[in-house]
C-alpha atoms as a printed R data frame, in Angstrom:
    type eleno elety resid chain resno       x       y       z
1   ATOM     1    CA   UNK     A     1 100.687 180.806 -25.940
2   ATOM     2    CA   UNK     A     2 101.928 184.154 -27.407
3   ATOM     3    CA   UNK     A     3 101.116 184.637 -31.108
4   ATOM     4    CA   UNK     A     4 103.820 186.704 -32.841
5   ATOM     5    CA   UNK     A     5 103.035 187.873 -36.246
6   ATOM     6    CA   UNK     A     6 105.836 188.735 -38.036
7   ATOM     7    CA   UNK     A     7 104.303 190.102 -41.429
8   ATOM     8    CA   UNK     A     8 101.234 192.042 -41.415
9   ATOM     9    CA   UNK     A     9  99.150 192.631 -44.183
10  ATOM    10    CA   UNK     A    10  96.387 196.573 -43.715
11  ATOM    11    CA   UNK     A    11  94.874 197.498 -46.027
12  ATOM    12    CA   UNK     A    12  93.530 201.036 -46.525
13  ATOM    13    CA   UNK     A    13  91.264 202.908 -47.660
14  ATOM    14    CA   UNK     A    14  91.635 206.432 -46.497
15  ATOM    15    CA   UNK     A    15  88.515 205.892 -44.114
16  ATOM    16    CA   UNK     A    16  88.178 206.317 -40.224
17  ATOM    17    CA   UNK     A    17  88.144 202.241 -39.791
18  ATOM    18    CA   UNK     A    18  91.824 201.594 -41.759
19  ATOM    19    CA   UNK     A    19  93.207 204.442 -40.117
20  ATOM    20    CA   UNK     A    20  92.102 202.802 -36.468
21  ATOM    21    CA   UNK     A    21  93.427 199.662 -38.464
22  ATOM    22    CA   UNK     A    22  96.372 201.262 -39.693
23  ATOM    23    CA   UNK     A    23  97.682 202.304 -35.987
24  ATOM    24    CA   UNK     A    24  96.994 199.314 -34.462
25  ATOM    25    CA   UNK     A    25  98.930 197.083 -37.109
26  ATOM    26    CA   UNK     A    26 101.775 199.307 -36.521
27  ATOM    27    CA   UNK     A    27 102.032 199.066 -32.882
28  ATOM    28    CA   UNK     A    28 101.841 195.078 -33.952
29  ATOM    29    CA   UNK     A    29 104.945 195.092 -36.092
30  ATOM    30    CA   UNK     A    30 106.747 197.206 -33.826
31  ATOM    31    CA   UNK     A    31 105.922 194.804 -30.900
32  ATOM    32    CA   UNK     A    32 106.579 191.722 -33.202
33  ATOM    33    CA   UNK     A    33 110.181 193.259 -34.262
34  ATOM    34    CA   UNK     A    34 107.530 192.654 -37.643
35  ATOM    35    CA   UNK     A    35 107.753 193.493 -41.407
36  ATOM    36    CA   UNK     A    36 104.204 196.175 -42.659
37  ATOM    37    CA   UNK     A    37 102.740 195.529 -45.877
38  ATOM    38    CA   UNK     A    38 100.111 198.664 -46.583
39  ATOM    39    CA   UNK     A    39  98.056 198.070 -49.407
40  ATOM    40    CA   UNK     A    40  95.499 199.795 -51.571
41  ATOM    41    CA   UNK     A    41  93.267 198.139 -53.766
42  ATOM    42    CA   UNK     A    42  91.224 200.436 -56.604
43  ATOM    43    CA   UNK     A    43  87.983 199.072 -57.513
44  ATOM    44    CA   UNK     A    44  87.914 198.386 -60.993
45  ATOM    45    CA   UNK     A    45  84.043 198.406 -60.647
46  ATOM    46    CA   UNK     A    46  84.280 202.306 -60.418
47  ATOM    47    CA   UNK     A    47  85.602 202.340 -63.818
48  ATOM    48    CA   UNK     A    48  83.334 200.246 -65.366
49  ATOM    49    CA   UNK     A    49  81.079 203.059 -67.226
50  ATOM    50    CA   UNK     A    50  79.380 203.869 -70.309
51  ATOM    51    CA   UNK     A    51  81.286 204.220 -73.632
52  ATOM    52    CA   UNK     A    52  83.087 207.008 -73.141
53  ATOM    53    CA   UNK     A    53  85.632 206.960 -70.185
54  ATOM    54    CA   UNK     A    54  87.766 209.528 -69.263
55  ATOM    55    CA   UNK     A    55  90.962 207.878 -68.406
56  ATOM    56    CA   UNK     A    56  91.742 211.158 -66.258
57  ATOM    57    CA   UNK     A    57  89.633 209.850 -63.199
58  ATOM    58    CA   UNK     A    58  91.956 206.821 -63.270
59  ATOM    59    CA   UNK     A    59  94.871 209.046 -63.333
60  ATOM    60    CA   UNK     A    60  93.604 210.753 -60.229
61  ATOM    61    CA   UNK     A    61  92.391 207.613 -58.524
62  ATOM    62    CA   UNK     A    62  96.149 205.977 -58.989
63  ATOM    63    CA   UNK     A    63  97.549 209.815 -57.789
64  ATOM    64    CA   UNK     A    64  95.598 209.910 -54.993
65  ATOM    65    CA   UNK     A    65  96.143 206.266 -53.811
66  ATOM    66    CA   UNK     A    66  99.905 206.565 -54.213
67  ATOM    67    CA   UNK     A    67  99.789 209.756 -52.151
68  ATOM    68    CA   UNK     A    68  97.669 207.577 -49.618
69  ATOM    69    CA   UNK     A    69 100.478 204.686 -49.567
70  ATOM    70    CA   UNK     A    70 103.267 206.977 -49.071
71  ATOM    71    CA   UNK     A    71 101.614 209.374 -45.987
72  ATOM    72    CA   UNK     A    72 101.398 205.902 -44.563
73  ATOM    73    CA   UNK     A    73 104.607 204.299 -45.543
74  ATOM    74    CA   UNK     A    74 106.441 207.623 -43.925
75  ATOM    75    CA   UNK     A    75 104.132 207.242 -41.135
76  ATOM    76    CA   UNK     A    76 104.962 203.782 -40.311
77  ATOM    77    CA   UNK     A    77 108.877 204.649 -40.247
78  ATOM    78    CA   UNK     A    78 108.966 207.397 -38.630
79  ATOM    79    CA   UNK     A    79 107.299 205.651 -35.854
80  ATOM    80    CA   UNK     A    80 110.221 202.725 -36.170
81  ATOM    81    CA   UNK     A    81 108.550 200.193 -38.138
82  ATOM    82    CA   UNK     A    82 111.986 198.553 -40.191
83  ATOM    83    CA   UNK     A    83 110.249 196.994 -43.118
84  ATOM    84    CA   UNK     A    84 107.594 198.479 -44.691
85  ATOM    85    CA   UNK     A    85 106.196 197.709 -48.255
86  ATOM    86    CA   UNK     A    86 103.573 199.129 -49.964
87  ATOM    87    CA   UNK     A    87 101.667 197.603 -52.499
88  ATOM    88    CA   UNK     A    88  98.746 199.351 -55.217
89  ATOM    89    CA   UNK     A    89  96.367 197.133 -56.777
90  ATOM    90    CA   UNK     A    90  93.680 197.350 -59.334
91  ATOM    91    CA   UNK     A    91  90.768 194.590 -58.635
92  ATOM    92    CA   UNK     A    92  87.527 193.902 -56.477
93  ATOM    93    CA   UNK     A    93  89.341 194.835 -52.958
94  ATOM    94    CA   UNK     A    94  87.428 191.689 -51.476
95  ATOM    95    CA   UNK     A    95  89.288 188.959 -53.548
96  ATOM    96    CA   UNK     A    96  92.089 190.949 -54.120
97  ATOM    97    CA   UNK     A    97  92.664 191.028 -50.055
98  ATOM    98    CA   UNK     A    98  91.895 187.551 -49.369
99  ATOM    99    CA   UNK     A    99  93.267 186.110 -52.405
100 ATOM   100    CA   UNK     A   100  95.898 187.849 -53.907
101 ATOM   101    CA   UNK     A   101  97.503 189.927 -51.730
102 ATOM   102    CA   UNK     A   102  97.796 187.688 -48.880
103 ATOM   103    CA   UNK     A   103  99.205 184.819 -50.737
104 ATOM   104    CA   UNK     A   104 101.437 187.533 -52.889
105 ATOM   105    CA   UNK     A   105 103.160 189.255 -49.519
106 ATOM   106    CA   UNK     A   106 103.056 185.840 -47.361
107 ATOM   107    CA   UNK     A   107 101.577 187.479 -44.410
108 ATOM   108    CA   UNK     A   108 100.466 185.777 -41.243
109 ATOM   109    CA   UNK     A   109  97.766 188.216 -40.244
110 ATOM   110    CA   UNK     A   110  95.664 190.771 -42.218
111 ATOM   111    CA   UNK     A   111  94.666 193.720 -39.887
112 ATOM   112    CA   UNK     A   112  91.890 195.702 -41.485
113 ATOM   113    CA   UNK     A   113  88.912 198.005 -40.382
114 ATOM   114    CA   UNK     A   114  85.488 197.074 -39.859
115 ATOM   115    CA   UNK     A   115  83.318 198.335 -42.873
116 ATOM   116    CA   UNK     A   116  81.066 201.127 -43.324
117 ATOM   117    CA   UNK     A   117  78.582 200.055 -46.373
118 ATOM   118    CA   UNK     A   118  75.168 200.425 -45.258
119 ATOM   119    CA   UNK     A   119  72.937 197.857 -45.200
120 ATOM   120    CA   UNK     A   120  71.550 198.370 -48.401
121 ATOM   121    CA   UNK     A   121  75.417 197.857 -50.075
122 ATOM   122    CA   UNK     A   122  76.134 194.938 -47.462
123 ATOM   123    CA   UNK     A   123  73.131 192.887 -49.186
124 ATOM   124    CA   UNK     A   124  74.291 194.034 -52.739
125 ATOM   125    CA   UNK     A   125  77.851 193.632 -52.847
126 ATOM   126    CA   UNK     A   126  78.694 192.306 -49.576
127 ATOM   127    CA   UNK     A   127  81.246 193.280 -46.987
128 ATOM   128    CA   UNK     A   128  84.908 193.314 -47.597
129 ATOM   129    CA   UNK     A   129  86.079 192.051 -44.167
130 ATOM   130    CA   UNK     A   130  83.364 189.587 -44.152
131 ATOM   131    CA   UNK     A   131  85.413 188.285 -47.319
132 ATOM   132    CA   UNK     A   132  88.448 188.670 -46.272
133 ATOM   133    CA   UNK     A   133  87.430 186.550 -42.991
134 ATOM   134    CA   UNK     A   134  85.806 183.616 -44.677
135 ATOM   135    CA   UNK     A   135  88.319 183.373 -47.548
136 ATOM   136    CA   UNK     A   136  91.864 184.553 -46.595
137 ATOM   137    CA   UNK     A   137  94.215 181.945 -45.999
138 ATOM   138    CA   UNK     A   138  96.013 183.712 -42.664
139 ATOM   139    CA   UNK     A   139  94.565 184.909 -39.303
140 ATOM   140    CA   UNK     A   140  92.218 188.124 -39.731
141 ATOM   141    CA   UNK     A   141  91.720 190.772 -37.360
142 ATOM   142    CA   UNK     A   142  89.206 193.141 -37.956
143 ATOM   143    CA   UNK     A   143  89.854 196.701 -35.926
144 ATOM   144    CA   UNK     A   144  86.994 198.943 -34.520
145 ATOM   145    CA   UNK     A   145  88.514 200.925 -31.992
146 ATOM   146    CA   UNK     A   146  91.272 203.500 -31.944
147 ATOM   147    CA   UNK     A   147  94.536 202.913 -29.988
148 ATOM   148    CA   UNK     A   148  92.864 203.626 -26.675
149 ATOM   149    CA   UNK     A   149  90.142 200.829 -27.181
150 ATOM   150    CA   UNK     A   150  87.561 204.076 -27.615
């Protein structure tokens, strides 16, 4: 049986893996006649600092992330995609994935890349898409090739 998923959740990150991610989901919708939700997520665990913060990294961080959003919202419709959403979000990107923005957008599939924490950060923190995975409530497809399968 043929699986058509007709709203797809990436999210990005700016890194090698969402990009391969990021190509992939759009050849889905586009096959699936489908609607793109792109989403960013900023860790609020980079903000967490001594007593004086300087709310001009945050300012940068939410610049920089809408810039990200719409280079791939443009992207996605100038390759034909009809519907494309974008969404920024402040949180722990793992629970915020799985939890929040899945339910929130109503997607059937969350397309993301594999991750590229090092060991070291896979023991501390743990991996996002092994989150996403265990907890979302939709199929998860986790990308790590480009559009030729290299």
């Amino acid at each position: 049986m043929y699986q058509e998923y007709k709203r797809i959740l990436v999210p990005i990150d700016g890194s090698d893996e969402a990009e391969k991610a990021f190509q992939k989901a759009v050849q889905a919708a586009l096959r699936n006649e489908g609607i793109l939700d792109i989403a960013h997520v900023i860790d609020t665990r980079t903000m967490q600092t001594g007593d004086k913060y300087d709310t001009r990294y945050t300012i940068e961080l939410v610049e920089q992330a809408k810039q990200l959003l719409a280079d791939y919202e443009a992207f996605a419709k100038e390759h034909g995609v009809k519907e494309v959403y974008t969404h920024l979000e402040f949180g722990l990107p793992k629970q915020t994935i799985a939890h929040d923005l899945s339910e929130s957008c109503g997607c059937e599939l969350i397309m993301m890349g594999a991750t590229g924490l090092s060991t070291l950060e896979r023991i501390v923190m743990g991996s996002v898409s092994a989150y996403v995975i265990r907890n979302a409530p939709c199929d998860v497809l986790i990308v790590r090739t480009d559009l030729e399968n290299q």
